[in-house]
C-alpha positions, 0 to 999 in steps of 0.5 A: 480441372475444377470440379464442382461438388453439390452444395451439401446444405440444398442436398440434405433439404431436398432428403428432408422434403422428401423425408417429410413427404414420405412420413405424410404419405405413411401416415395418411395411408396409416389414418386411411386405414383405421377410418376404413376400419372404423366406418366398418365397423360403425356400419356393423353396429348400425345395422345389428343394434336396432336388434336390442331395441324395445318395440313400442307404439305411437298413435295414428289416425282414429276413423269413426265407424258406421253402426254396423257389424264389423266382419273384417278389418284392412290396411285402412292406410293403404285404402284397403276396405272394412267389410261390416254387416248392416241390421238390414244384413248387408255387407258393406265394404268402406274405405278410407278417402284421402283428405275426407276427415275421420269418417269412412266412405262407402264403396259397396252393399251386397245384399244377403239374405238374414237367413246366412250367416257370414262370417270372414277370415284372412289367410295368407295374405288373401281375404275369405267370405265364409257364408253358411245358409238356411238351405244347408250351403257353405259358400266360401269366396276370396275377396279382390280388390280392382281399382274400385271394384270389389270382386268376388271370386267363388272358391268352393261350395259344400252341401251340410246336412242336417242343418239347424233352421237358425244359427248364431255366429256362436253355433259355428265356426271355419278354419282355412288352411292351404289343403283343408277347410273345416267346419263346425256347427253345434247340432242336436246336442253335439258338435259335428264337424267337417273336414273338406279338401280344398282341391276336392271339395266333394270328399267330406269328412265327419266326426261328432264332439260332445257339446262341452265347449267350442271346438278349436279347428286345426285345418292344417293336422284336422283336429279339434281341440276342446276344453272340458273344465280340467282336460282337452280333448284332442280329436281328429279322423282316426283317433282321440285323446285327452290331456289333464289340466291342474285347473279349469281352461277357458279359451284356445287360441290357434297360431297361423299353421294350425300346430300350436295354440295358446290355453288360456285358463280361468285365472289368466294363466297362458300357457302354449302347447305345440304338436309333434308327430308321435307315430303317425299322429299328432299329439300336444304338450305345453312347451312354455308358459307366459310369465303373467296372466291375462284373459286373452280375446285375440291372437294375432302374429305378424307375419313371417315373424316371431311377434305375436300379439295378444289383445285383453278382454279390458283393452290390454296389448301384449307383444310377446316372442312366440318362440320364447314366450318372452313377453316385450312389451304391456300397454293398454290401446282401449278399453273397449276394444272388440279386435285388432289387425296388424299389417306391416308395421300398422296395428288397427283396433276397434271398438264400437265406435271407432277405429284407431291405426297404432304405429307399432316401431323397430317390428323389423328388429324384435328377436330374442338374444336367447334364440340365438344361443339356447335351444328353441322349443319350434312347433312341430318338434318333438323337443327344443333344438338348435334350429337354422332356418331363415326361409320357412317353407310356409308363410305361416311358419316360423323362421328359425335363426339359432346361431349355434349350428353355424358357430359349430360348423366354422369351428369344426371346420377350422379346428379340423383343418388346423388337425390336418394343417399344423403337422404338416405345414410346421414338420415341412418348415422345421424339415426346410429351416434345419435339416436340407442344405441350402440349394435345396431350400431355395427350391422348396421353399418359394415352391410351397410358399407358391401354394398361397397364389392359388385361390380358394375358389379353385381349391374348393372346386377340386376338392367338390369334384374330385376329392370327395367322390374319393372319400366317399369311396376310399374313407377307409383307405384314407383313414389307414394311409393318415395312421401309416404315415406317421409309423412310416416316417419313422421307420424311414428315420430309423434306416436313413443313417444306415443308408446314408453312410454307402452314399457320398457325402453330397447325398449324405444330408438334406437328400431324404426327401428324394427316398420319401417320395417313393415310399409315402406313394407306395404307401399311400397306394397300397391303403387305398386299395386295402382300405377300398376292399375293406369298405366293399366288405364293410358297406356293401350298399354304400356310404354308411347305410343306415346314418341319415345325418352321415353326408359325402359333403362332411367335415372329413372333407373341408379338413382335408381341402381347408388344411391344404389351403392354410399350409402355405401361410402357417408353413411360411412364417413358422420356416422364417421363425425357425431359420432365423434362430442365429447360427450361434445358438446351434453351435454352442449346442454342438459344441456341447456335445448335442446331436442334431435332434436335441439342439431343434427341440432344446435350442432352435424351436424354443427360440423359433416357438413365439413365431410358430406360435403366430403362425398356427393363430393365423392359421385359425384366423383364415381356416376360420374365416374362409368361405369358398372351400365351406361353401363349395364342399360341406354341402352346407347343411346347418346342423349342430353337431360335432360328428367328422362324417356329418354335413356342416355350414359355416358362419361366412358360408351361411352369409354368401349364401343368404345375404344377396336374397334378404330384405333390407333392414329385416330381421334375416338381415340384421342376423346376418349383420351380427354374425359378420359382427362375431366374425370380425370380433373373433378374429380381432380377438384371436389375432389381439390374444396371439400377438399378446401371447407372442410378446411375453413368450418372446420376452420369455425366452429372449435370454435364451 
């Protein structure tokens, strides 16, 4: 029988092709990788690095103006109107026509009677036609546009006593806000001003102000603010008080919401000062001071942003961070310019003769890296804080975007979690690995490891339902089982060895758990129901009466719930570690006498420390990226504080939650880039670091 043996040569070809095949496919898969990880990171730093760039401004159309008043300036470019008053004391309303060469074409006159004076104002996005006439009415309207029309809607009328028979426009002024209209007009030798709610217009208030100097309304606190050579003078309906200044004041300037302005003194000095609630009044304090001088005509913030802008009394364009006082940018637009408009990113100034349209770049991206790590002083706080807050609950209000109070939260929560997770993930994997005899290893071990395949998701809804109404009312109970449990275990160490020696020698090693077991819920129950009569005692109105920033939602509980979650994955690398320390290093110790607990922290976990080490860093590297449990338990309050029993959010919570409801390319946006940008170099930082560290310990105790 002839037996026919395959050729060798064509059988060690067909393991070579498929040799090559697969080192191809590897290494495709292995460059798929890193291109994936690199485009990762490219779109990151495409996104958050218009956040260093410095704004600037590049020069638009120029529209020659009528030889009227202007009153009001629009977006121009969006064929919005200017509304200008003509020496026959018309109102005319101009816009721009497409391809109709720089001039202006008219779309309405609107004949008023030369005793009115007019004055017009926006306010949150609306237009207002402030009209104050001879016969002692103020007439506000608000300006729509419909298709071509120019539609004017009466808002509110108010009857004003004793009015002088002629005004300029330098003997009054109004102010809007969304409850409070203000008013006022120099009469007799003194200021009067009224205070006029929106919703009620017939309730009016008075107050008189000595004639010292135009008085600043503040419509949303109604208060006046003047400047009386060295002092202001701060008045509103039930009180009055005056600041020092070190030297004579000029102008005041207030910011959209009435709660701060800017003092700008005779020599160019600009400093802001910004109210906070002292008792049930307001009072003003300079929080910061421009770093140089400027005798400012007009101050303009975008909205919704932190830019302001400054307009010079020669032409002089500041673009500076309200928040900061960080100025970002100096240039001169014209030197006869009357007043500007910023609308989106189109900046419009005029003067006289014309109107000029400036593109103002990279507005969307203008933050100050200082807001982001140091304390901010907001208006209306009594003192600089680390603030969160990217969706101001008024359009005039600042967004507030310290990162401080999210980094806090995503290491509390981590560090928390690790505190929980480290003894008992590296106690069972020391206890599986060393101590039980194999079968039993076989059972525990893959059921631990198991805890892995349940998701977040369901472990943070758990812990939402049902753990936290048990810390709210067994905190105490909780506290006693944690510092029981140690002093239990050991005395359970204490009598094993005694009682181990009345049983057979099956049950003589590795069984302690099934005498554990009994105990530990014992214990455990008997804290809860001294712990529960304990807090019934202490608290008998609740959970922590009287701590406002104390929240069921706290660390305490995402410690509990989040070092549960990373158990399985620190557990099961530190167990691997520590089994495969080999069998003669254990031997040797025996032989030399050593007893079972010298030979693990002499020999087995000096040997295993490098792998345990990883284990707990990968432990942090989850806790610390993890977002369903810190989305579903804290209650997601960004505050900036350490304390165990107060709310939290941290930095992947905070981008589960804001990102699918922020604009594009805004700067809400581009934050919430560069905190996934600090996600990613934490944990590449973290993981580098750990596995630098375990290759020296690694090389440290390879001699062992």
């Amino acid at each position: 029988m002839q037996i026919d043996y395959p050729n060798p040569s064509s059988s060690l070809r067909r393991r070579r092709t498929r040799d090559r095949l697969a080192a191809r496919i590897i290494t495709i898969g292995g460059w798929t990788v890193l291109a994936t990880l690199a485009m990762l990171i490219w779109h990151l730093l495409y996104v958050t690095i218009p956040l260093l760039q410095s704004p600037s401004l590049q020069p638009g159309a120029v529209w020659q103006l009528p030889q009227e008043q202007v009153l009001l300036l629009e977006d121009l470019q969006q064929e919005r109107a200017l509304i200008t008053r003509a020496a026959d004391c018309q109102l005319g309303f101009f816009q721009v026509q497409p391809n109709h060469g720089e001039g202006l074409t008219p779309l309405k006159h609107v004949p008023i009677s030369c005793q009115t004076q007019v004055k017009a104002k926006h306010h949150l996005g609306g237009r207002y036609l402030f009209m104050l006439g001879a016969d002692g009415m103020l007439r506000v309207e608000r300006l729509t546009r419909v298709g071509g029309q120019v539609l004017r809607e009466p808002q509110m009328s108010l009857f004003i006593p004793d009015l002088p028979t002629t005004l300029n426009a330098h003997q009054w002024q109004v102010a809007l806000s969304d409850d409070w209209l203000g008013l006022a007009v120099q009469s007799a030798g003194k200021w009067r001003v009224y205070w006029a709610s929106r919703q009620m217009p017939t309730q009016l208030s008075q107050l008189e102000l000595p004639l010292s100097g135009m008085p600043t309304l503040l419509p949303s606190i109604r208060t006046a603010v003047q400047v009386d050579h060295q002092q202001l003078l701060f008045t509103d309906m039930s009180s009055s008080f005056t600041a020092k200044l070190n030297q004579p004041a000029a102008t005041i300037l207030a910011f959209p919401g009435s709660k701060a302005f800017l003092l700008n003194y005779a020599d160019g000095r600009i400093e802001k000062w910004s109210a906070f609630n002292d008792g049930g009044h307001f009072r003003f304090r300079p929080i910061y001071a421009l770093e140089e001088h400027l005798a400012i005509s007009q101050l303009q913030m975008a909205q919704g942003k932190d830019l302001g802008m400054l307009l010079g009394a020669q032409g002089q364009l500041w673009l500076f961070l309200s928040s900061s006082g960080e100025t970002i940018l100096r240039t001169k637009v014209a030197s006869d310019a009357q007043g500007m408009w910023l609308v989106n990113e189109r900046l419009y100034v005029w003067g006289p003769q014309s109107v000029q349209q400036w593109q103002v770049d990279n507005i969307s991206s203008i933050i100050s890296f200082e807001r982001l790590w140091q304390k901010v002083w907001y208006e209306g706080y009594a003192e600089p804080a680390y603030v969160w807050q990217s969706s101001a609950a008024e359009d005039v209000s600042q967004a507030k975007y310290s990162l401080v109070p999210l980094v806090i939260g995503s290491l509390k929560a981590a560090i928390l979690a690790l505190i929980i997770a480290i003894p008992l993930a590296v106690g069972a994997a020391i206890y599986t690995a060393y101590f039980v005899p194999a079968r039993l290893r076989n059972w525990l071990k893959p059921g631990i490891e198991l805890l892995e395949a349940v998701p977040s998701v369901v472990i943070g809804f758990i812990a939402a339902i049902w753990l936290i109404p048990i810390v709210e009312d067994y905190l105490l109970g909780m506290l006693m089982f944690l510092l029981l449990l140690p002093v239990s275990l050991f005395a359970l160490a204490m009598l094993q060895q005694p009682l181990s020696r009345g049983l057979s020698i099956r049950w003589q090693s590795g069984w302690e758990l099934l005498l554990l077991v009994p105990v530990v819920l014992l214990l455990a129950w008997g804290a809860f129901v001294l712990g529960g009569e304990a807090q019934s005692w202490l608290w008998p109105e609740g959970w922590f009466p009287g701590q406002d920033n104390h929240s069921s939602k706290n660390a305490l509980v995402v410690a509990l719930a989040l070092g549960i979650a990373i158990v399985p994955s620190i557990y099961s690398l530190a167990e691997d570690a520590i089994f495969e320390v080999p069998g003669h290093l254990r031997q040797a110790s025996f032989a030399l006498g050593a007893t079972r607990a010298q030979t693990l922290r002499r020999v087995v976990l000096v040997a295993a420390y490098p792998g345990i080490f990883s284990s707990i860093i990968l432990g942090l590297s989850r806790a610390f990226g993890e977002t369903m449990i810190v989305l579903m338990v804290t209650g997601n309050t960004p505050v900036a504080d350490w304390d165990i029993f107060a709310g939290m959010r941290s930095l992947t919570a905070n981008i589960a939650i804001e990102l699918p409801e922020s604009e594009v390319n805004s700067i809400h946006y581009r934050v919430l880039f560069f905190t996934a940008l600090l996600l990613f170099g934490f944990t590449f930082v973290i993981n580098t670091l750990a596995e630098l560290v375990r290759g020296r310990l690694r090389k440290h105790y390879q001699s062992v």
